[in-house]
C-alpha positions, 0 to 999 in steps of 0.5 A: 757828095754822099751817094745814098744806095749806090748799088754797083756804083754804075749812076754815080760814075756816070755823074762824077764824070767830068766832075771835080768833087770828093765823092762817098758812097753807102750801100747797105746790100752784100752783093753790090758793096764790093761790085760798087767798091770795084766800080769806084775805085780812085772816084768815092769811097764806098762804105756798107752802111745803112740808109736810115744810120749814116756813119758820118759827122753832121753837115759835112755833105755839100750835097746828098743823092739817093736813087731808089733807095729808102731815107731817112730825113732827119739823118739827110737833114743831119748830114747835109750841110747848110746850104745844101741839096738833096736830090732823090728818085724814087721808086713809088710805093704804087709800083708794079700794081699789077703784080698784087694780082698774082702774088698776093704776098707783095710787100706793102709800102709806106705812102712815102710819095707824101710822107718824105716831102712833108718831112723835109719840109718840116725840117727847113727844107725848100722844094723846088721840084717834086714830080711822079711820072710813070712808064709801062713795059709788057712782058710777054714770058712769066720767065722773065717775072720770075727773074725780076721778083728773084732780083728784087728780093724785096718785092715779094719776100720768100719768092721762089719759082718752087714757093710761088708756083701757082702764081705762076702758073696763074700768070702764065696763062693771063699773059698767054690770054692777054699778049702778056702782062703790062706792069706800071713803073711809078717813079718820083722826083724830089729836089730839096735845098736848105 
């Protein structure tokens, strides 16, 4: 089993458990290689590496997992071997809409919510479950806005409280005069096999 983006190796963990299986996982980000590493240890080899350039054979993996971060399909079709299963989640490219309203700056997404299932398919893969699904939180402090943008550095690039302060400020008071900010989680589901 290969683990696309791991982060800190926590899901992983969760589904191993129990589970007799030789395990691997990539994740590409300095920060959470060593916390996965850490994590793992004695459950998968973890190794920082690219999503789109795995360093591995062809079709060694019996099954490939990827939680919110980007593929590649030709490199899953290239590792996954036949038969094979490729589940992923991933995080919509409409996700948190809300926020374009305030941070003009937002990075812009791909639509792979169509480009990843009519890839696969291309490639000789059958789809047995494809579903988008959406959930909502309301955030009632522009604090813990800045928090989440500091994390997720890929959302808006350069964020910082001194770069991004009348944004700020700006979404400060629409949450004061709106009992807050309700943002929109768009997450799908692909479950593929060959």
């Amino acid at each position: 089993m290969l683990d696309i983006g791991t982060e800190g190796g926590e899901v992983l963990t969760q589904i191993l458990h129990g589970n007799d299986c030789q395990a691997v996982a990539i994740e590409e980000w300095h920060v959470n290689a060593p916390v996965a590493a850490a994590t793992l240890r004695g459950r998968a080899a973890v190794v920082r590496a690219a999503w789109h350039q795995l360093p591995f054979c062809s079709e060694v993996f019996d099954v490939l997992l990827s939680r919110h971060t980007a593929i590649a399909p030709d490199e899953i079709a290239r590792v996954l071997s036949q038969p094979g299963r490729f589940i992923t989640q991933q995080v919509g490219p409409d996700n948190w809409p809300e926020l374009s309203e305030f941070f003009r700056d937002r990075t812009v997404y791909a639509d792979h919510y169509r480009e990843y299932p009519d890839r696969l398919e291309a490639l000789g893969f059958s789809i047995s479950r494809y579903e988008k699904y959406e959930r909502r939180g309301r955030y009632t402090n522009p604090a813990h806005i800045a928090y989440l943008l500091t994390a997720c550095v890929w959302e808006v690039p350069g964020f910082s409280v001194a770069t991004h302060f009348a944004a700020l400020t700006a979404l400060a008071r629409h949450m004061e005069n709106h009992d807050g900010l309700v943002l929109t989680y768009t997450n799908y589901l692909i479950d593929a096999s060959r």
